[in-house]
matplotlib code that plots the C-alpha trace (Angstrom):
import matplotlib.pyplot as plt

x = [-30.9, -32.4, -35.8, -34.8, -33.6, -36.9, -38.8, -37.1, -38.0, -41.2, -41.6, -40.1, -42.5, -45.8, -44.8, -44.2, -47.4, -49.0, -47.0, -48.4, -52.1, -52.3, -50.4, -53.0, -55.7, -54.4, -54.3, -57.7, -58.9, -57.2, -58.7, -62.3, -62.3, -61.1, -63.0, -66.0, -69.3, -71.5, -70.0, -70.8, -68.6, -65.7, -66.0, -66.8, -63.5, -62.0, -62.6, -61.6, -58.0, -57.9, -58.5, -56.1, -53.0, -53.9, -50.9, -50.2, -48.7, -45.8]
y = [31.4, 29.5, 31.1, 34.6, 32.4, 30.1, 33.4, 34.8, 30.9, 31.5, 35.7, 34.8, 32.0, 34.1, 37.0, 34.6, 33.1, 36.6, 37.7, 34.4, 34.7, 38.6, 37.5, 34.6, 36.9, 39.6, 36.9, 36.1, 39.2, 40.1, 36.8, 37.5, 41.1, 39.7, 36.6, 37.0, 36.3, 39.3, 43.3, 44.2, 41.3, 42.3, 46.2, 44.7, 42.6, 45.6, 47.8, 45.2, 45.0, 48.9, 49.0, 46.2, 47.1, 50.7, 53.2, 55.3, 59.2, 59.2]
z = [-182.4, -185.2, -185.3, -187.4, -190.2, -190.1, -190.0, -193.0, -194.9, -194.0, -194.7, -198.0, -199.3, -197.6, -200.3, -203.1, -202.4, -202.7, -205.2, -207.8, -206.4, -207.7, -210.9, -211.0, -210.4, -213.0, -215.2, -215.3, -215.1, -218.4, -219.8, -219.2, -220.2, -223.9, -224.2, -221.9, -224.3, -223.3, -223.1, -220.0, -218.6, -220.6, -218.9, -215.8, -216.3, -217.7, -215.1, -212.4, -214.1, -213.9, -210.5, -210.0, -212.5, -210.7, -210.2, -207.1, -207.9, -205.5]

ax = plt.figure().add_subplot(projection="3d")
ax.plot(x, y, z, "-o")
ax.set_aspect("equal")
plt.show()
């Protein structure tokens, strides 16, 4: 029965993954809607981190 515990290795570094390319991506975002040169990057930067950073009503 070794292939649940390889599964949950493999579940668990997918999400990590996931979890530091939307962190990367945030990031970025955040950086170009402060330093981008012209202002409709920056609200088009801004808006994209809205949309990302976005919170659900539960």
């Amino acid at each position: 029965m070794p292939l649940p515990p390889h599964l949950l290795y493999y579940t668990a570094a997918l999400s990590s993954f996931a979890g530091l390319l939307y962190t990367g991506v945030l990031f970025v975002a955040a950086l170009v809607s402060v330093l981008a040169p012209t202002p409709e990057r920056r609200k088009d930067a801004r808006t994209t981190l809205s949309i990302l950073v976005r919170r659900r009503s539960r």
